[in-house]
C-alpha positions in Angstrom: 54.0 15.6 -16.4 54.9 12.2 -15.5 51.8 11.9 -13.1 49.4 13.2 -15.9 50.5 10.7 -17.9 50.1 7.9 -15.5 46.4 8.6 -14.9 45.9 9.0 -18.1 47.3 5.3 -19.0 45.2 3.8 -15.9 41.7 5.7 -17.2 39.8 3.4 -19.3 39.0 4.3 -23.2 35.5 5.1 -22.7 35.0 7.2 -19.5 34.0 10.8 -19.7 32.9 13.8 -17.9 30.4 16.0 -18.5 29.2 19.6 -16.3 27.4 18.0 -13.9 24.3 15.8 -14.1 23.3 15.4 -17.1 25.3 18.3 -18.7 27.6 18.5 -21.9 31.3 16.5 -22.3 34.1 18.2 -21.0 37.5 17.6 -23.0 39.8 15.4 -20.6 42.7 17.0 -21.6 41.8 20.6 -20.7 42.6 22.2 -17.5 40.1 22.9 -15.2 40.2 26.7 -15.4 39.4 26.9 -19.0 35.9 24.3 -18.1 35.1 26.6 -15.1 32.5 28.9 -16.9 30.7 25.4 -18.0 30.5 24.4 -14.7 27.1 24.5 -12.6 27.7 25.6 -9.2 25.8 22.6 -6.4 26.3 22.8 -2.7 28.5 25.9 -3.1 30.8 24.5 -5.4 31.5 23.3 -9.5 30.3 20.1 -9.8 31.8 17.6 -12.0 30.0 14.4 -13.6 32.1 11.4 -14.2 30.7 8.4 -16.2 32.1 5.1 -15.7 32.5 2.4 -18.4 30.2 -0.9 -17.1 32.6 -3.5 -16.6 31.4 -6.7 -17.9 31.5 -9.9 -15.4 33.5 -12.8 -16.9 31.5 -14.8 -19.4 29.2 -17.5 -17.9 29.2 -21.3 -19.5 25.9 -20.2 -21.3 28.5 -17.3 -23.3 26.0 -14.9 -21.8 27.2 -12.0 -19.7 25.9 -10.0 -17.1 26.6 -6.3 -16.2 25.8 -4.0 -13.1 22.5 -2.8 -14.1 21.0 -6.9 -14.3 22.6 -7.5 -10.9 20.5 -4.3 -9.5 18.2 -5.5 -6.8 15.2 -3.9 -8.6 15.6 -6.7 -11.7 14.4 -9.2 -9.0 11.2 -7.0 -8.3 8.0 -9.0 -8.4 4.4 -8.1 -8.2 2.2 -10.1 -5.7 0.1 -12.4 -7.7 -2.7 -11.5 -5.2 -3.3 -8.1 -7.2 -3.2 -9.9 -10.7 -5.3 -12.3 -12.3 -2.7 -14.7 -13.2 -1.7 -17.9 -11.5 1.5 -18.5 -9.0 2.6 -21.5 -10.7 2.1 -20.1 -14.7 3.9 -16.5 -13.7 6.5 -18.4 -11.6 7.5 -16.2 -9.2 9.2 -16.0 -5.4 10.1 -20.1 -6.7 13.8 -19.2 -5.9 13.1 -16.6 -2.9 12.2 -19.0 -0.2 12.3 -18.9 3.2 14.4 -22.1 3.4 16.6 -21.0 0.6 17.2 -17.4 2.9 18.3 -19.8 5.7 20.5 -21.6 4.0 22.0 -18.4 2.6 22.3 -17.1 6.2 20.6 -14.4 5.5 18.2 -14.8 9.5 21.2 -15.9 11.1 21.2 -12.9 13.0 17.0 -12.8 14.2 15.9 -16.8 13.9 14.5 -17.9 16.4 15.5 -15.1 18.7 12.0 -13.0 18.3 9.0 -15.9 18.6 6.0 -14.3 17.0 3.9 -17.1 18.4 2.3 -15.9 21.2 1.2 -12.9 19.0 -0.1 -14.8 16.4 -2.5 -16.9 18.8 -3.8 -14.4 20.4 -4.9 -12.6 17.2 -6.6 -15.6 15.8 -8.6 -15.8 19.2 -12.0 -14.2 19.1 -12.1 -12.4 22.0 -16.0 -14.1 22.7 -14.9 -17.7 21.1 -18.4 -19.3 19.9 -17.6 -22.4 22.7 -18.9 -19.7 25.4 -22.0 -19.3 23.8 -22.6 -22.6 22.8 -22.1 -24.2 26.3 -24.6 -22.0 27.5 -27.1 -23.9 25.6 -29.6 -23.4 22.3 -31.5 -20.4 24.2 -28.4 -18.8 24.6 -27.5 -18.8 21.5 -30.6 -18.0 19.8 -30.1 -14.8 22.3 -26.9 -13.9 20.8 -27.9 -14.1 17.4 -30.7 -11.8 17.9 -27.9 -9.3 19.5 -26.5 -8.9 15.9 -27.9 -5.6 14.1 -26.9 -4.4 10.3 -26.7 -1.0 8.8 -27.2 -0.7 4.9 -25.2 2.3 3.5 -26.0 3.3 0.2 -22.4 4.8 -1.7 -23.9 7.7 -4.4 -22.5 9.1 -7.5 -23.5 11.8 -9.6 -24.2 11.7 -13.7 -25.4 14.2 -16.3 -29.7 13.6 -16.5 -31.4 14.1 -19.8 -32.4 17.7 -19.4 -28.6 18.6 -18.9 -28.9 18.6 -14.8 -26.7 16.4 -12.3 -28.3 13.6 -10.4 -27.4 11.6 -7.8 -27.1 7.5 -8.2 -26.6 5.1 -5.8 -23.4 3.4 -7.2 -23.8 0.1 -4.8 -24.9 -0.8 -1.1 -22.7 -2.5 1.8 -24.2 -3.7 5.3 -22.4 -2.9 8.6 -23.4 -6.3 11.0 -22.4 -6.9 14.7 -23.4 -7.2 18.0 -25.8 -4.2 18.7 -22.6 -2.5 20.8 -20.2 -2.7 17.7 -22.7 -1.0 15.5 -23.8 1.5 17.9 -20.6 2.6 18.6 -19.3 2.4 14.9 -22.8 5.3 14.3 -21.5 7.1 17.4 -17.7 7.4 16.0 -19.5 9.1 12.7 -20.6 11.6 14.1 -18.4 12.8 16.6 -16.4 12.9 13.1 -19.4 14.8 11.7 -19.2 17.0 14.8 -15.5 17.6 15.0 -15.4 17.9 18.7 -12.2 15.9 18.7 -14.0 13.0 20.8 -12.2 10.3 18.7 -8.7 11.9 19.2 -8.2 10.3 22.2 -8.5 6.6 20.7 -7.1 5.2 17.5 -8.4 6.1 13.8 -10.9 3.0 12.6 -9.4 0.2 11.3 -11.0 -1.9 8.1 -9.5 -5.4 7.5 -10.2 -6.9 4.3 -9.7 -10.7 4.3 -10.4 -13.5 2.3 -10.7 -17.2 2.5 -8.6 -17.2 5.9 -11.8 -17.4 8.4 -9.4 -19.1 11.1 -6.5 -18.0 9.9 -6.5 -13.9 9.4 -5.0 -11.9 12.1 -8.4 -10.0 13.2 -8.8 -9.6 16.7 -7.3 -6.5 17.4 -8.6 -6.6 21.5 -5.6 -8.5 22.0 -3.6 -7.2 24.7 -0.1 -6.2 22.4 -2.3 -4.6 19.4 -5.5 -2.3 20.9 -5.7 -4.3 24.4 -9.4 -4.5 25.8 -11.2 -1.6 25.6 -14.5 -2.2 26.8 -13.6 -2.9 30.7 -14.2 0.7 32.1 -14.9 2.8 29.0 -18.9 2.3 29.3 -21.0 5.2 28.1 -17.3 6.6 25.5 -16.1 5.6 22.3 -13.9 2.0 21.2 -11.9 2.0 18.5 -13.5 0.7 15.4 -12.6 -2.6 14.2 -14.0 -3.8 11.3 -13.6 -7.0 8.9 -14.4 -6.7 5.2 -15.8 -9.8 3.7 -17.4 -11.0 0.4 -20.8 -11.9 0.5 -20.5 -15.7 0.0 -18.2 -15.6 3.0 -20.0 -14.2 5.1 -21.4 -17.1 6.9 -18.6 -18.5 7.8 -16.3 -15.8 8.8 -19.3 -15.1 11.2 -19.3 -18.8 12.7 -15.2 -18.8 13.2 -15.6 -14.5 14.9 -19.3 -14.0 16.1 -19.0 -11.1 18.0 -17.2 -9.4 15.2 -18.0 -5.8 13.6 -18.1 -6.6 9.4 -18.3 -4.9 6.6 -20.5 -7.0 3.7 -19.1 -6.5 0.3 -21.7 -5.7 -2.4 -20.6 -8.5 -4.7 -18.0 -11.6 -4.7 -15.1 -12.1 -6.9 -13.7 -9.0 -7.6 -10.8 -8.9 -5.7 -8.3 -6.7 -3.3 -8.0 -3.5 -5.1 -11.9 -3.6 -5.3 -12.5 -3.7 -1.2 -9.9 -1.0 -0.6 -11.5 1.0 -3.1 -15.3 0.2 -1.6 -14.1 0.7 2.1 -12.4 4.5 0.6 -15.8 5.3 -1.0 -18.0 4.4 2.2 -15.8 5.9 4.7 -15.5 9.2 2.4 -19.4 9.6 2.3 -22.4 7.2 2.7 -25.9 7.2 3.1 -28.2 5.4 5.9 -30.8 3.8 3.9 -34.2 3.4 6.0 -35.3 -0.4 6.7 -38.0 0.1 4.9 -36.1 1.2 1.2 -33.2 -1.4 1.4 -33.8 -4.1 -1.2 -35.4 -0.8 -3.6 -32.6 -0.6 -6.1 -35.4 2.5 -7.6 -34.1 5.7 -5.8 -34.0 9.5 -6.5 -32.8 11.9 -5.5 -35.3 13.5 -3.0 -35.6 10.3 -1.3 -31.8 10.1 -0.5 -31.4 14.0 0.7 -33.1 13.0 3.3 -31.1 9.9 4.5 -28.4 10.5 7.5 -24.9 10.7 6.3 -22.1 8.0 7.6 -19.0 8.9 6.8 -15.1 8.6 8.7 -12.8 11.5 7.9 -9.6 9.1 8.7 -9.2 5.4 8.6 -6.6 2.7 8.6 -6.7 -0.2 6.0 -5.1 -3.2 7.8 -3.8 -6.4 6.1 -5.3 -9.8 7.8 -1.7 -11.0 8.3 -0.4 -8.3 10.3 
């Protein structure tokens, strides 16, 4: 009896129980016996449901207090300003979450300067055929090269309700695939041993899409670097590379090709609209996509029985990279 009571002095006012998660208040003063029947049974046994009062921290010079639930790690949570159309500096977030404030606090004690990332991040800003080779082989040289680069235009289609009640197909917007004549070649060949499912591109990693923007000499984008997919084109003539290819607006096009000529890319239909909007293009091309002929590429005019008869390009699994990995 004396024991009972001295729990019962140390509980505080407010805490209860209730049957299980979730479940209805038990009376603190009744014995467990008499609660069994309102017990749920969980991992072979009665489970029981305490609630704890939320003790409050001491009050703060402001008079404002703070309980467990603000202190939660999720209150801290802040969406990237890359996937919003708001500024860093009006939204004002990550200001007190920098790296130097993280050192201070200790918090890389542990790792700094132990792992160099260096190395790693050179050689993935290195083209693996740096425009200096070709341009010390003179102007013929590198009118050759530029004459090496093919394009593919796949034409994305929809369907919508016609007039007369029937579905019709639509083309919904056009990208161009652009490389070196190997790149693309070898990016048609990987379709179709999709399209084939002879299980060709099982032996060599899914395709890779890299959308980047704005970081020419900066992103992380050649992936033939020895540590990420190594150099794949000594010994492997006449079979399949892995598919590498960089995503880019329109109105950077130019100079992404300048700073990685010898690059497989991925033209954007239009500029300006974002992230989310060249993950979901890259999704929609790589689910199903249709080789427009040379001859029909700028006709924006195009029905349906011109299209059933275009080849299909499509990639049953992909990987969408970030340009600073």
């Amino acid at each position: 009896m004396r024991e009972k009571q001295r729990w019962q002095s140390e509980l505080p006012g407010d805490v209860r129980a209730t049957a299980g998660l979730g479940g209805p208040n038990l009376n603190l003063d009744s014995q467990l016996k008499m609660l069994r029947h309102l017990l749920p049974i969980t991992s072979s046994g009665l489970a029981v449901t305490i609630v704890w009062p939320v003790e409050l921290e001491q009050i703060h010079g402001n008079g404002a207090s703070k309980n467990a639930e603000s202190r939660s790690r999720l209150g801290r949570l802040r969406i990237s300003t890359r996937y919003a159309n708001v500024r860093r500096e009006n939204a004002g977030f990550h200001e007190s979450s920098t790296k130097q404030a993280k050192q201070d606090a200790g918090k890389y004690q542990e790792t700094d300067g132990r792992f160099s990332q260096s190395a790693y991040i050179k050689a993935m800003r290195t083209p693996s055929c740096p425009s200096a080779i070709s341009s010390s082989r003179g102007p013929q040289a590198d009118e050759m090269d530029k004459e090496q680069l093919i394009s593919r235009t796949l034409a994305v289609v929809g369907r919508k309700v016609g007039t007369s009640g029937s579905v019709e197909s639509v083309e919904l917007f056009q990208v161009v695939i652009k490389g070196p004549t190997p790149l693309v070649l070898n990016w048609e060949a990987t379709c179709e041993s999709f399209e084939r499912k002879d299980g060709t591109v099982k032996s060599i990693p899914f395709p890779v899409f890299i959308p980047t923007y704005g970081r020419a000499y900066k992103a992380h984008l050649n992936w033939n670097a020895e540590h990420v997919f190594g150099h794949f084109s000594q010994g492997r003539e006449g079979k399949l590379h892995p598919v590498v290819c960089i995503v880019v607006e329109p109105k950077q096009e130019d100079e992404y090709r300048a700073a990685w000529p010898r690059a497989l890319m991925l033209v954007l239909p239009v500029n300006g609209r974002g992230p989310g909007f060249a993950r979901w293009a890259i999704q929609k091309t790589c689910t199903k996509a249709l080789l427009r002929p040379p001859q029909s590429k700028h006709d924006r005019i195009v029905g349906s029985n011109d299209m059933a008869s275009w080849p299909v390009r499509r990639l049953s699994w992909i990987w969408i990279a970030d340009d600073g990995l």
